[in-house]
Steps between C-alpha positions, in 0.01 A plus 500: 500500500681164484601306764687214370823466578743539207894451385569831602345423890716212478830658393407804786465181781791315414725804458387604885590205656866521343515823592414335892780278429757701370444723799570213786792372262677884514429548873614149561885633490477710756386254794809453687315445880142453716550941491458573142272208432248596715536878578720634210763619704208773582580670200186508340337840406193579647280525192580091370428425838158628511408411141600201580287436812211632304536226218540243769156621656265503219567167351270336215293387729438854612394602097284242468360472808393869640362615153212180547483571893458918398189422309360258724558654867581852385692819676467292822823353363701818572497447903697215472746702255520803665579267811825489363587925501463458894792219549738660310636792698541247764685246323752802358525640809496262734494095387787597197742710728533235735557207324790715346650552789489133605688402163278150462462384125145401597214542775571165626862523623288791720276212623752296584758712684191673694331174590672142377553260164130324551335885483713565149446143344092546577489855380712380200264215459165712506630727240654201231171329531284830429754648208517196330125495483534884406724408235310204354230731435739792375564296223290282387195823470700679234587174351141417475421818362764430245375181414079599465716798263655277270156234499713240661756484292774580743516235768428603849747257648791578308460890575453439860832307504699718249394839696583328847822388381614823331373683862710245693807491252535919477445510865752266642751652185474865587354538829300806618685751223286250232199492743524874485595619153229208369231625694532872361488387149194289610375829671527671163318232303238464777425870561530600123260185403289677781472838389469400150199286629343770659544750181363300275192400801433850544526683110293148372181549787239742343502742784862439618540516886200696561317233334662188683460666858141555410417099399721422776258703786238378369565126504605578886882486411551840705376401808741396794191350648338304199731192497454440903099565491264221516508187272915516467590136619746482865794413277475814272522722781814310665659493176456928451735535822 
């Protein structure tokens, strides 16, 4: 199977980022005040909303990351997933509700009216500081991947700064409607690319699943316990939780 990257992967790209564009350039019209850039007028459906959160969550670092860290540390990895399934009846039922009823645009104005302005600016600090880290990683790992795809020939600076600036530009244009209808068609790509992925994984494995959970408890991949026995350095077991 080839793995060069052709016209065709080109035209695909490039017509996906317009589409990103043309998005924050429609929803631009309709941002009259702080209200609809920021929370829509709360008139978003339920179902954008949560594809939306989902794209945000599993970013490229995610698909190129916990594939590698999967075959090294195995199903140990799932603790720290399934983490997740325990905080969210409490942020729907409880975090969500509230900061509803307090009618803040963010989780700062909270900070400040509960304790003062130095308590909002540190929080506020903290989080720039770690997102823009977050973010700097976000995109230069697909861009990487992008560039060791075409062998170089796309330069890794110039994508960086083209997908920051389109991020920025559709964001500031069209507020959290683009945010929102963006991330679901970046859900669909995402989740489709993913299922194809595993398809094709699974029908091209002699075997098929039986076959890859079999090499997989036998290397020691379906042990909770494997990855935290003896000989795992300090750092690989703080970096599991």
């Amino acid at each position: 199977m080839s793995t060069a990257f052709h016209l065709l992967d080109v035209a695909i790209v490039a017509a996906y980022l317009a589409t990103l564009a043309a998005v924050g350039v429609y929803f631009s019209r309709r941002q009259t005040d702080l209200n609809e850039f920021f929370r829509a007028r709360q008139t978003m459906a339920w179902l954008p909303v949560g594809l939306s959160l989902m794209a945000a969550l599993n970013s490229g670092i995610d698909y190129l990351m916990q594939p590698a860290s999967t075959i090294r540390y195995g199903v140990i990895l799932l603790v720290g997933t399934s983490s997740w399934l325990f905080l969210y009846p409490w942020v729907t039922k409880v975090t969500l509700p509230f900061y509803r009823r307090l009618g803040v645009f963010t989780a700062y104005e909270f900070l400040e009216a509960r304790f003062d302005v130095r308590v909002r600016t540190l929080a506020a600090a903290i989080f720039i500081v770690w997102r823009l880290g977050w973010m700097a990683t976000a995109i230069y790992v697909p861009c990487l991947a992008i560039n060791a795809a075409t062998g170089g020939r796309a330069d890794l600076t110039t994508m960086i700064l083209v997908l920051g600036a389109l991020v920025t530009v559709y964001t500031m244009l069209g507020g959290i409607q683009a945010v929102i209808w963006n991330d679901v068609i970046q859900f669909v790509i995402m989740f489709g690319g993913l299922a194809a992925t595993v398809w094709i994984s699974l029908t091209s494995v002699p075997g098929g699943l039986s076959e890859i959970f079999t090499a997989a408890s036998q290397a020691g991949k379906m042990s909770f316990a494997a990855p935290l026995a003896a000989g795992g350095g300090a750092l690989d077991r703080i970096r599991l939780f």
